[in-house]
C-alpha positions as CSV (number, residue, x, y, z in Angstrom):
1,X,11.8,-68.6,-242.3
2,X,10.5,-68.0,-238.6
3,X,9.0,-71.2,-237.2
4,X,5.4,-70.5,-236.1
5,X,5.8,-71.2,-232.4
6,X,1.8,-71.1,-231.9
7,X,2.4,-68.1,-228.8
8,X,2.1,-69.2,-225.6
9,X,0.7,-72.2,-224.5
10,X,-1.0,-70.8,-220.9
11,X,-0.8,-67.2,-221.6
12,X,-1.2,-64.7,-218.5
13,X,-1.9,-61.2,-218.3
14,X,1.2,-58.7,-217.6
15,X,1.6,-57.8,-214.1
16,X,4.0,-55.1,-212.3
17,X,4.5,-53.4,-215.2
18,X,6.2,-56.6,-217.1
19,X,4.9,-57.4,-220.6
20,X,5.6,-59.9,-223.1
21,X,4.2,-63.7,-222.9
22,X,6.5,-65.9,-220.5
23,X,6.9,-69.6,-220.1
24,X,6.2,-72.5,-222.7
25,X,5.3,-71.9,-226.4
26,X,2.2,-73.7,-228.0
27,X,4.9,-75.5,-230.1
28,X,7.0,-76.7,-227.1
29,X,3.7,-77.9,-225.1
30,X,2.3,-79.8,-228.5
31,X,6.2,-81.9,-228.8
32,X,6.0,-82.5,-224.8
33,X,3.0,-84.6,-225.8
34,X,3.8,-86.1,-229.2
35,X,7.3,-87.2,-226.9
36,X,4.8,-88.8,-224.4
37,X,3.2,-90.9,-226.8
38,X,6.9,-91.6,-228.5
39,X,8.2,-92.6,-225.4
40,X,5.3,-94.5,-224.1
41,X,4.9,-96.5,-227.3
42,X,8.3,-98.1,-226.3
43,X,10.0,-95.5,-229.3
44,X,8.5,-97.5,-232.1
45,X,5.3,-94.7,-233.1
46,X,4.1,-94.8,-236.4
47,X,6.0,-97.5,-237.3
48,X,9.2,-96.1,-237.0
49,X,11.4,-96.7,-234.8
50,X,13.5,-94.1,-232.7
51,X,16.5,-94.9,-230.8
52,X,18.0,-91.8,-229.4
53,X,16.8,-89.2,-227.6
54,X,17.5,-86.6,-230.4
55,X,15.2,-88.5,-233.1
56,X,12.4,-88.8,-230.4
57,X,13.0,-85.2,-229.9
58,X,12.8,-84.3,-233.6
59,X,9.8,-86.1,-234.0
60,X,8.2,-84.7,-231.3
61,X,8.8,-81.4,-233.2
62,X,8.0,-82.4,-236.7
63,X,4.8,-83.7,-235.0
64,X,4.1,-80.4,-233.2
65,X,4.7,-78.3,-236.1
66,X,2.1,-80.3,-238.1
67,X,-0.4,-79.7,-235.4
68,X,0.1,-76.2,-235.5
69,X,-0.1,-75.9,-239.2
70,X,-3.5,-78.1,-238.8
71,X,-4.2,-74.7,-236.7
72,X,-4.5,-72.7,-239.7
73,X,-6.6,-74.5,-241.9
74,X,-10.2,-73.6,-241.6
């Protein structure tokens, strides 16, 4: 399964003969914020409480990849 990274989040248009999409994903910028609000909540969000950098971090992508699906529905 490919995860849906959303593209990228501040998307510029190919100079000097470079192409492709460079710097931060959609999915990437979504978890920065969700982190934010984990971390600034004191790590208790949603009444869970998260200890360790790695749970805050997997949160902060669980939470980003449910915004992203949100995306899709119309």
């Amino acid at each position: 399964m490919t995860t849906n990274t959303g593209g990228a989040a501040f998307p510029y248009a190919a100079v000097h003969g470079c192409n492709g999409e460079y710097g931060m994903t959609l999915r990437d910028y979504f978890a920065a914020k969700a982190m934010q609000g984990i971390i600034s909540s004191g790590g208790d969000f949603l009444n869970a409480r998260y200890s360790s950098p790695e749970t805050i971090a997997n949160a902060a992508y669980h939470m980003a990849d449910a915004m992203l699906k949100a995306r899709e529905i119309k």
